[in-house]
C-alpha positions as CSV (number, residue, x, y, z in Angstrom):
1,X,0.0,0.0,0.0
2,X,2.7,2.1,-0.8
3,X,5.1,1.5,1.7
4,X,8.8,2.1,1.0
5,X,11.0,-0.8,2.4
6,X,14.6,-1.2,1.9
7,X,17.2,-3.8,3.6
8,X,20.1,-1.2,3.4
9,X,20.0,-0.5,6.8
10,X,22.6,1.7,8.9
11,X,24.8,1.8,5.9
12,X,22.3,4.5,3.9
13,X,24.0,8.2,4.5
14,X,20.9,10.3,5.1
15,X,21.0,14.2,5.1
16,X,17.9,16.3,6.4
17,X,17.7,20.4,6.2
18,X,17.6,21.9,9.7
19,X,15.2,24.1,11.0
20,X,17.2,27.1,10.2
21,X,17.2,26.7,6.5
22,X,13.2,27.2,6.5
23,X,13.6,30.3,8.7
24,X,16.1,31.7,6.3
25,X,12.8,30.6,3.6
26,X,10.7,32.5,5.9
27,X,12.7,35.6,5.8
28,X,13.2,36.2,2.7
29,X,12.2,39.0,1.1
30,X,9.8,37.0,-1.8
31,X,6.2,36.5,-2.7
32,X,4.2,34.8,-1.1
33,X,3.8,32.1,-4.0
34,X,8.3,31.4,-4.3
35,X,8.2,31.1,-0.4
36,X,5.5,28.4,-0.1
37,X,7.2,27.0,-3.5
38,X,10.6,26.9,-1.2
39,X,9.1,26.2,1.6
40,X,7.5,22.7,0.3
41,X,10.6,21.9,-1.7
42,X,12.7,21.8,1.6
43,X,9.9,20.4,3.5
44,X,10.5,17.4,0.7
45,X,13.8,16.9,1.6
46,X,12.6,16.3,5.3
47,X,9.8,13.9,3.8
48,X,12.4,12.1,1.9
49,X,14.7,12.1,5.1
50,X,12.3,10.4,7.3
51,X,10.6,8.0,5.7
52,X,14.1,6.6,4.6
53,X,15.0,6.7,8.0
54,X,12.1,5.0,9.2
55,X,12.2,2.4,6.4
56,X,8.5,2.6,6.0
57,X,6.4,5.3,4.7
58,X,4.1,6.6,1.3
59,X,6.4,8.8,-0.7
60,X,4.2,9.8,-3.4
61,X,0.9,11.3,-1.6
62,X,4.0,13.1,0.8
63,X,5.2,14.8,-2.3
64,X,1.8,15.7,-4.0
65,X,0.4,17.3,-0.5
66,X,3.5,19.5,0.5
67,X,2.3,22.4,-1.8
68,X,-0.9,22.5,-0.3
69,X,0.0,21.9,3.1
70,X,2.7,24.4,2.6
71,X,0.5,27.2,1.7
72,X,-2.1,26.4,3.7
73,X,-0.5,26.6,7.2
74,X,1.9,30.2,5.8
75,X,-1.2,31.9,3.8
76,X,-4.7,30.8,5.4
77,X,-4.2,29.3,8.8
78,X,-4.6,31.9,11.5
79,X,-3.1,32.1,14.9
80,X,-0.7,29.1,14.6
81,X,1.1,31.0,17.5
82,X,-1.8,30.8,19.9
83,X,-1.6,26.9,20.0
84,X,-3.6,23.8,18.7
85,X,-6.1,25.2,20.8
86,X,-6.8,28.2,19.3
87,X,-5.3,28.2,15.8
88,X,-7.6,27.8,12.6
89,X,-7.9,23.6,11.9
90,X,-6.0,21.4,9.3
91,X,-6.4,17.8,9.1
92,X,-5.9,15.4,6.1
93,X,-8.6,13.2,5.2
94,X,-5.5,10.5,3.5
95,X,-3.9,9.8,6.7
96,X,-1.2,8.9,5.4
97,X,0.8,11.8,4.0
98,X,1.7,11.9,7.7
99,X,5.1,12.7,6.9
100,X,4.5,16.2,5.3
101,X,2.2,17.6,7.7
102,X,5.1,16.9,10.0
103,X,7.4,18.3,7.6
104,X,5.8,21.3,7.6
105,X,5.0,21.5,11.6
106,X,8.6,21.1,12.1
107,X,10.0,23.5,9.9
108,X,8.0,26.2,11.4
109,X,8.6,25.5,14.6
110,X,5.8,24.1,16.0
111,X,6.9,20.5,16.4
112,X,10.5,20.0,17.9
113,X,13.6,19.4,15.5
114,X,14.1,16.3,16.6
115,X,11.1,14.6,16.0
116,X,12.5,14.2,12.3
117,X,14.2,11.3,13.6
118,X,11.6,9.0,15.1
119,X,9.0,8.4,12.3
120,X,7.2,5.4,12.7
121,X,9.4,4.2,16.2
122,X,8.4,3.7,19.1
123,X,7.4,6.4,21.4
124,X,7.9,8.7,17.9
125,X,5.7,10.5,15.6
126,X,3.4,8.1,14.4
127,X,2.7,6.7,10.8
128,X,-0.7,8.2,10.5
129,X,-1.8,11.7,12.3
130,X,-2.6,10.5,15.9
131,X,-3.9,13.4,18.4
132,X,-0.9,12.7,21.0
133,X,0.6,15.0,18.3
134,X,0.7,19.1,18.8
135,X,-1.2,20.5,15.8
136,X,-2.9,17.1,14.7
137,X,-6.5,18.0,15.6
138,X,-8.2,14.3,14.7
139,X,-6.6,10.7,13.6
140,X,-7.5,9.6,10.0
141,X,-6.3,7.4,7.5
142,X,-9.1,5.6,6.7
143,X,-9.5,6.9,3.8
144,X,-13.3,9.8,3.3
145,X,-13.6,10.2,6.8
146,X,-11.8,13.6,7.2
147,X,-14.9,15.6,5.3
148,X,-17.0,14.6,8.1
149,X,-15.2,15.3,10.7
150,X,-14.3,18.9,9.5
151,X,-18.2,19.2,9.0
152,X,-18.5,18.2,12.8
153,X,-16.2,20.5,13.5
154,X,-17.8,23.5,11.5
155,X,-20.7,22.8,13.4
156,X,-18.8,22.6,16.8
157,X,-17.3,25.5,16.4
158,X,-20.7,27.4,15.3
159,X,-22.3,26.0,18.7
160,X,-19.3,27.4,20.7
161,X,-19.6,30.9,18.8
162,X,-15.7,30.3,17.7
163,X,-14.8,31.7,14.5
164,X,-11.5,28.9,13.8
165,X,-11.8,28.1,10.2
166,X,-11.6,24.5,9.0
167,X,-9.3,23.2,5.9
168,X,-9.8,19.2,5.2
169,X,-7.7,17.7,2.4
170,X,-8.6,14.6,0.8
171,X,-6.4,12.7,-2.3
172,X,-8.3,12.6,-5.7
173,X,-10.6,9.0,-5.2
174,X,-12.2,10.5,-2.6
175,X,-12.3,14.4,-3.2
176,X,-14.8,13.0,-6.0
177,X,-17.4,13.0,-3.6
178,X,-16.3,16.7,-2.9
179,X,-19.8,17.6,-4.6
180,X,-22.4,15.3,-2.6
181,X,-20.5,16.3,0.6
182,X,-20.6,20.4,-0.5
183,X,-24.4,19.4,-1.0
184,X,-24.4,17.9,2.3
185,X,-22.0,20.5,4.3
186,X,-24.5,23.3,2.8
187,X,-27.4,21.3,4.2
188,X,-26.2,21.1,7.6
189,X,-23.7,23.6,8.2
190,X,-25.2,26.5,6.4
191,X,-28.9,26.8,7.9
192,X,-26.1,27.0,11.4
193,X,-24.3,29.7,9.8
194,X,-21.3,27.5,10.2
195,X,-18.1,29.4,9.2
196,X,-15.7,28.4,6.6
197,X,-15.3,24.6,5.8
198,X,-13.1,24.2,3.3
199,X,-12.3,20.6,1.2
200,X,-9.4,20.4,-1.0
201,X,-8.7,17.9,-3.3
202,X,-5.0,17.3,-4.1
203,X,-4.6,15.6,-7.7
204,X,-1.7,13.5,-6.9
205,X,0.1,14.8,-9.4
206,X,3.5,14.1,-7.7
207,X,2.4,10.4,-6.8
208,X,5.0,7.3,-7.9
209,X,3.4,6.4,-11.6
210,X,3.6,10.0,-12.1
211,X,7.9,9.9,-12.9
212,X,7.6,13.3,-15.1
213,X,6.1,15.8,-12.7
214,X,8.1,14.2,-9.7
215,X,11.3,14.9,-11.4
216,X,9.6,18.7,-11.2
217,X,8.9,18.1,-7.5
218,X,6.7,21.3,-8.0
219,X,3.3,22.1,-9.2
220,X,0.6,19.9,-7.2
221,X,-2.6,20.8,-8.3
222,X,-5.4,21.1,-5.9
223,X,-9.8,21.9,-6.4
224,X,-11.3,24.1,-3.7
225,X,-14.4,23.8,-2.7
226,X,-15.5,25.9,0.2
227,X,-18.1,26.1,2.2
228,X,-19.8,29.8,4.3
């Protein structure tokens, strides 16, 4: 199911970028577009890193979600400084691009540096998002689930007057139900006045058949479908 195994061992020489590089991404005087661009091509590097480390891990749906993720948590979420708590929520409806949401968390600084090291090991960051983990605001992986939970979570957050936005990404086989669950978010969520649900579908355009747009490592695609 996508899992990368190798019997290489201690011998493989594996090289991450530190923390410091992405501040340096962070500070640069760019667009907003180059720095999330910059920003997930480092983040892939980490990816890459860990999952070799960890001998175990999906690659492909990694790749393809780093763009998104990446602008997501520097453009659109809010108050990422205030804490899981209080910040806006992410959460990925494939589970198991795992390893780039910690990517991501980790070069901004909101999981610690050395939690690169312990993917999938025990006592480390788990294989699929697990709430034990700062930032990781439900457990998924099986596959659809994560559009109803962010629609639980509109709702929720609606009933407890909070105004934290919800972002929900989901990999192409299931973002094709992205218009009976708009149908459905706007049926439940909207006579609520639920605030901001948004579902976004990531193409997979960097996934393992796809060997011309990985050797770009840029450009995932992604639909939008958003819900007031």
């Amino acid at each position: 199911m996508g899992d990368i195994q190798t019997d290489q061992g201690e011998s493989l020489e594996l090289q991450y970028v530190p923390v410091a590089e992405f501040e340096r991404v962070l500070a640069a005087p760019i667009g907003a577009v180059d720095r999330a661009r910059a920003f997930a091509a480092l983040a892939r590097i980490n990816v890459l890193y860990m999952i070799a480390g960890a001998w175990s891990g999906h690659i492909g749906t990694s790749f393809s979600s780093l763009d998104i993720m990446s602008w997501l948590f520097l453009n659109e979420i809010r108050d990422l400084e205030q804490g899981p708590e209080a910040c806006d929520i992410f959460l990925s409806s494939k589970g198991h691009d795992a390893p780039a949401l910690y990517a991501v968390l980790i070069g901004l600084g909101l999981l610690d540096e050395d939690r690169l090291h312990d993917l999938r090991r025990l006592h480390g960051l788990p294989g699929h998002p697990h709430v034990t983990t700062p930032y990781v605001q439900a457990n998924t992986g099986s596959l659809g689930m994560g559009i109803s939970k962010a629609k639980g979570m509109a709702i929720a957050n609606r009933l407890l007057d909070e105004t934290r936005r919800v972002f929900v990404v989901g990999k192409q086989c299931v973002a094709r139900l992205t218009d009976q669950f708009r149908f459905q978010l706007q049926g439940e969520c909207a006579p609520r006045g639920s605030q901001c649900c948004s579902c976004i579908k990531d193409h997979l355009r960097l996934g393992f058949e796809d060997s011309k747009t990985l050797a770009g490592l840029v450009g995932s695609d992604s639909t939008t479908s958003q819900i007031k």
